[in-house]
ROBAMAR-618321 format. One record per residue (C-alpha): y, z, x; residue in one letter. Coordinates in steps of 0.02 Angstrom, whole numbers, padded with zeros to 5 digits, always signed. Example, Ala and Ser with C-alpha at 12.3 -4.5 7.8 and 13.67 -1.06 7.14 Angstrom:
BEGIN
-00225+00390+00615A-00053+00357+00684S
END
This chain:
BEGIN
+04557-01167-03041X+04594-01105-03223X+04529-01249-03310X+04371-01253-03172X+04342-01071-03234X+04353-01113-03431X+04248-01282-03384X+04114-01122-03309X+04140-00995-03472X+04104-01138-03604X+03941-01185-03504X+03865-01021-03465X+03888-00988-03653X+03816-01151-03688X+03664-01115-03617X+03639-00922-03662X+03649-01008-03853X+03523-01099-03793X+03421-00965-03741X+03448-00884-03909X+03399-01001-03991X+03245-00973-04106X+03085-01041-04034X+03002-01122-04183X+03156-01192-04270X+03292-01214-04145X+03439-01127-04250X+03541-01007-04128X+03579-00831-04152X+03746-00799-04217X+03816-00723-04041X+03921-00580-03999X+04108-00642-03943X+04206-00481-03933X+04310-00540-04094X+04452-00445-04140X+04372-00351-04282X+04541-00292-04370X+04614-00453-04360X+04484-00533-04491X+04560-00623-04641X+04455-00725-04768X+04470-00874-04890X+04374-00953-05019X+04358-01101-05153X+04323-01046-05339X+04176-00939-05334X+04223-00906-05166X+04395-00874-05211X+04329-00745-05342X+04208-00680-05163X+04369-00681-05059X+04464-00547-05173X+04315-00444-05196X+04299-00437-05004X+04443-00436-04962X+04467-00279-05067X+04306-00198-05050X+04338-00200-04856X+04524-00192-04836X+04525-00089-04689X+04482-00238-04566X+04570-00372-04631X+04743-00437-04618X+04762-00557-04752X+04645-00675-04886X+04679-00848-04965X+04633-00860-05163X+04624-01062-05210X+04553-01068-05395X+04500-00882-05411X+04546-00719-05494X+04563-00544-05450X+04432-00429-05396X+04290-00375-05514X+04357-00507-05627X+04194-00494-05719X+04223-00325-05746X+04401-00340-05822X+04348-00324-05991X+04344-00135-06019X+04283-00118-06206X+04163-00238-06173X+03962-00235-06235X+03925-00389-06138X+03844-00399-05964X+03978-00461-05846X+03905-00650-05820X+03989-00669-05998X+04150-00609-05925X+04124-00726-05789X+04118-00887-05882X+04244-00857-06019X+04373-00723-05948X+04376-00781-05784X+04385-00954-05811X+04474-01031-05941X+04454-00936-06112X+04571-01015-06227X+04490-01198-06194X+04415-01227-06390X+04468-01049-06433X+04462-01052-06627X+04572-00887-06591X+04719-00959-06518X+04783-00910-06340X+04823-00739-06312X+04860-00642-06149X+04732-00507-06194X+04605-00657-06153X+04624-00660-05996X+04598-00530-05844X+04674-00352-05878X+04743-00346-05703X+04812-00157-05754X+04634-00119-05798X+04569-00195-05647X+04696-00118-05522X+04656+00068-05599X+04479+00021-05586X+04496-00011-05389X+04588+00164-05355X+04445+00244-05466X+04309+00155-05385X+04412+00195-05171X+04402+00370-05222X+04229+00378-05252X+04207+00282-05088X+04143+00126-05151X+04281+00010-05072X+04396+00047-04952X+04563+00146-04985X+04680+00009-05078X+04826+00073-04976X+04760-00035-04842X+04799-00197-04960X+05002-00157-04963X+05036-00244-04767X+04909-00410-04784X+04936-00563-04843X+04897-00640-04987X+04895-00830-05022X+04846-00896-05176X+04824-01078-05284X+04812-01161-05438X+04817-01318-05473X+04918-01395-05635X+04764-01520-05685X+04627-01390-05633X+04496-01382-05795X+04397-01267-05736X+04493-01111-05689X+04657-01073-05779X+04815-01032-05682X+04838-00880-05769X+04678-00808-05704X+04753-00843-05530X+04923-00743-05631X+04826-00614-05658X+04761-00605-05456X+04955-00604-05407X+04972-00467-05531X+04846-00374-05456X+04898-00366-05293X+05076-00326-05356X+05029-00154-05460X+04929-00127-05273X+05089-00114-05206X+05085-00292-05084X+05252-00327-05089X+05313-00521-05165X+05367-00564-04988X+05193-00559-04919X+05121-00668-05069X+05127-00854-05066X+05071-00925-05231X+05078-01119-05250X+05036-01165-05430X+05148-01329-05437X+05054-01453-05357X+04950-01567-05479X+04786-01526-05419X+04607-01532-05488X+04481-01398-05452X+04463-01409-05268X+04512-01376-05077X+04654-01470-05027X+04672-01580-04907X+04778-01728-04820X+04661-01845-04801X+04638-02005-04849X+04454-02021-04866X+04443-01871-04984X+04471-01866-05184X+04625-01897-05279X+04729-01746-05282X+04691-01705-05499X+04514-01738-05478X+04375-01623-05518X+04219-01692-05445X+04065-01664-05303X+04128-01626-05169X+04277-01555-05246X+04374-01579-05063X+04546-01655-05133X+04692-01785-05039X+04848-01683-05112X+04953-01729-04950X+04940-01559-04860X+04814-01462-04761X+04769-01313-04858X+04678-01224-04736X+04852-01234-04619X+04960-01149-04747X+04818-00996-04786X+04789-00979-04599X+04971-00981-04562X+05009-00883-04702X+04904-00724-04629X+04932-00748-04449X+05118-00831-04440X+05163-00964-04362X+05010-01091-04270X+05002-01242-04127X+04990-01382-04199X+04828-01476-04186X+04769-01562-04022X+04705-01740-04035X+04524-01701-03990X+04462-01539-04024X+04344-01456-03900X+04265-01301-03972X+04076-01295-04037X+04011-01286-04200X+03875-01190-04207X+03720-01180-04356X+03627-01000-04346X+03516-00908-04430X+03589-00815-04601X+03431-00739-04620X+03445-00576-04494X+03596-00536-04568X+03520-00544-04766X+03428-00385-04856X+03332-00476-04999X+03279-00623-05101X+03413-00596-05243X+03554-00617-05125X+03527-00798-05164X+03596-00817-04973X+03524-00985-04874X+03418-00968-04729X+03547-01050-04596X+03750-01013-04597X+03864-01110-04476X+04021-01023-04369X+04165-01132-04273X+04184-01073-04111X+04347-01121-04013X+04318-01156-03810X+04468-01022-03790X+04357-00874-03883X+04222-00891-03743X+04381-00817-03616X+04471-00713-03746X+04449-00611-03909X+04492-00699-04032X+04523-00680-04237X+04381-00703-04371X+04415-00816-04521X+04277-00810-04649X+04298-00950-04775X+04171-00944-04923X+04118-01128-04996X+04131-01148-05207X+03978-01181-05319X+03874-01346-05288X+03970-01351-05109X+03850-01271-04992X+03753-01342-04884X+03597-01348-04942X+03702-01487-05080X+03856-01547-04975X+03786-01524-04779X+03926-01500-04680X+04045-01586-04768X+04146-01421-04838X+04122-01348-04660X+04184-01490-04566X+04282-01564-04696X+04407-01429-04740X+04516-01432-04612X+04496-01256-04543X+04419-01297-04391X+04553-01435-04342X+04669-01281-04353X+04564-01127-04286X+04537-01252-04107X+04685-01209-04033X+04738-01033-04131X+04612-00920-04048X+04523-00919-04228X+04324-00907-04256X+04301-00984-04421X+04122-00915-04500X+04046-01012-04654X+03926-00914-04757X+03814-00983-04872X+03744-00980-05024X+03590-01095-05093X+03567-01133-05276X+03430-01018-05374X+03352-01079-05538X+03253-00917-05574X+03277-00754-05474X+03409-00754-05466X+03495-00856-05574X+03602-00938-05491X+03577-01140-05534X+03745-01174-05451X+03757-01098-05286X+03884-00989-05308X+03940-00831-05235X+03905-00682-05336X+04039-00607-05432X+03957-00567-05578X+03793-00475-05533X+03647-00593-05503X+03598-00490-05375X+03568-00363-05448X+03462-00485-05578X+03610-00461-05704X+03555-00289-05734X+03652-00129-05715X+03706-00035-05614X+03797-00169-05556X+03863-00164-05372X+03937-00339-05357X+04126-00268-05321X+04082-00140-05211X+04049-00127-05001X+03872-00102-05047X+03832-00301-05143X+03706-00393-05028X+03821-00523-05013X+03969-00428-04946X+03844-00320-04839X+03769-00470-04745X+03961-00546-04710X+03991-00385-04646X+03854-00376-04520X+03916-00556-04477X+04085-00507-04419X+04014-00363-04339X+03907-00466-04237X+04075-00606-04189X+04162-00425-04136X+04021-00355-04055X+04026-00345-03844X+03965-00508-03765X+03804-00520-03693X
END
């Protein structure tokens, strides 16, 4: 009678998606699941490690825990506090890896101030532009570097850990692997994807582990292993209700994993943010179905929610696809809100997870 009742849920669902459905193109709402909203944590790839933090920080009072692979602390791009330059220039020196053809040598003042940066985000809660960082000290924090990755250096990662430390997270709740000899990339166990130190399209690397196991374990403790066949629903929806503007560089259509348990029962909210040139609007659904999250949110009671981002050549500028963690949204141009609960970005990810915890229908 149980499973009749589940077989019932998942259809009725089923077909009020349907009914939601936009007329002219087909894409679905993103629909209301009763999500547990304070049990949110969030994850990201390079510039969507980089989006991670800042979220992560920015709205610390609903979330539980974030995973960091290849990214630095929040407002990285602003870590340079004597600084004349916009923050883009921050971005792709500071953040990444400065001392690579440094006539200067390699010095620890080239990379993030993570002192600065930590004094910055009590400045910038007590003006009520991010949430109080008091709300940081009980999550969890994973974070990753690889040994052969070239395109972020593991001390900008160092600098992340640091950050969280002077935050007061304590070193038991952090769980920082920066051994394995990995390219620039999500890491994976499968056979089909990279080699483990490459750094190539679609930067989805075999390393012999699941990745998105240990940062969703990580957060939430210990998880069911994975069934054979996996029986939830992965939905594509429309981004664009959710967006407030044509510089948010945000694509039309997003995609959410939806397990068949979260149609019965409120579940958790993963967010996991793609890296540049790994949306889908480049990569389809390979980072979305090829990360492993959903494999692992099936049988957890986990939503998994994929934003996305589209590459820009003009306005903004954004050639890549990345996630903004430098200011293109605000066309480079001060002031610059990027860090803060107010960025477009973070807004629209916001109303997203509102929408997962909202009521059903």
């Amino acid at each position: 009678m149980k499973q009749l009742w589940l077989v019932l849920a998942v259809l009725f669902a089923s077909v009020e998606l349907c009914i939601a459905s936009d007329a002219k193109t087909g894409i679905a709402e993103l629909p209301a699941m009763a999500a547990l909203d304070d049990q949110t944590s969030i994850s990201g790839l390079s510039s969507g490690g980089f989006m991670a933090a800042q979220y992560h920080v920015a709205y610390s009072k609903h979330l539980v825990g974030v995973g960091i692979v290849a990214g630095g602390p929040w407002n990285c791009a602003g870590s340079d506090e004597n600084s004349l330059l916009p923050p883009v220039a921050t971005a792709v020196s500071t953040c990444m890896t400065p001392c690579k053809d440094s006539w200067f040598g390699c010095r620890d003042t080239m990379y993030p101030n993570s002192e600065y940066l930590a004094s910055l985000a009590k400045r910038e809660a007590d003006r009520g532009g991010i949430d109080d960082v008091g709300h940081l000290r009980d999550d969890k924090i994973y974070l990753f570097s690889g040994t052969k990755d070239p395109t972020v250096a593991t001390k900008v990662v160092d600098s992340a850990h640091r950050f969280y430390r002077l935050l007061g997270v304590n070193e038991s709740s952090i769980r920082y692997d920066k051994e394995t000899e990995a390219g620039h990339g999500f890491i994976t166990a499968e056979k089909a994807d990279l080699p483990c130190a490459s750094t190539q399209s679609p930067y989805i690397n075999n390393c012999g582990f699941q990745q998105a196991r240990n940062i969703l374990e990580h957060i939430y403790g210990g998880l069911q292993l994975a069934e054979p066949e996996m029986t939830g629903q992965l939905l594509r929806f429309s981004q664009r209700e959710f967006t407030s503007g044509a510089l948010d560089s945000m694509d039309d259509e997003a995609y959410v994993y939806l397990p068949r348990s979260c149609y019965q029962q409120a579940c958790r909210i993963h967010v996991a943010f793609h890296g540049c040139r790994q949306g889908a609007s480049v990569l389809g659904r390979r980072y979305v179905e090829g990360t492993g999250y959903n494999r692992v949110a099936d049988n957890n009671n986990i939503i998994v929610l994929y934003p996305q981002v589209k590459q820009s050549s003009l306005l903004p500028m954004n050639p890549r696809g990345c996630w903004d963690f430098w200011g293109y949204s605000s066309n480079n141009l001060p002031p610059y809100d990027y860090y803060k609960k107010s960025a477009p970005q973070m807004v629209a990810v916001q109303r997203m997870i509102a929408r997962l915890a909202s009521p059903r229908r």
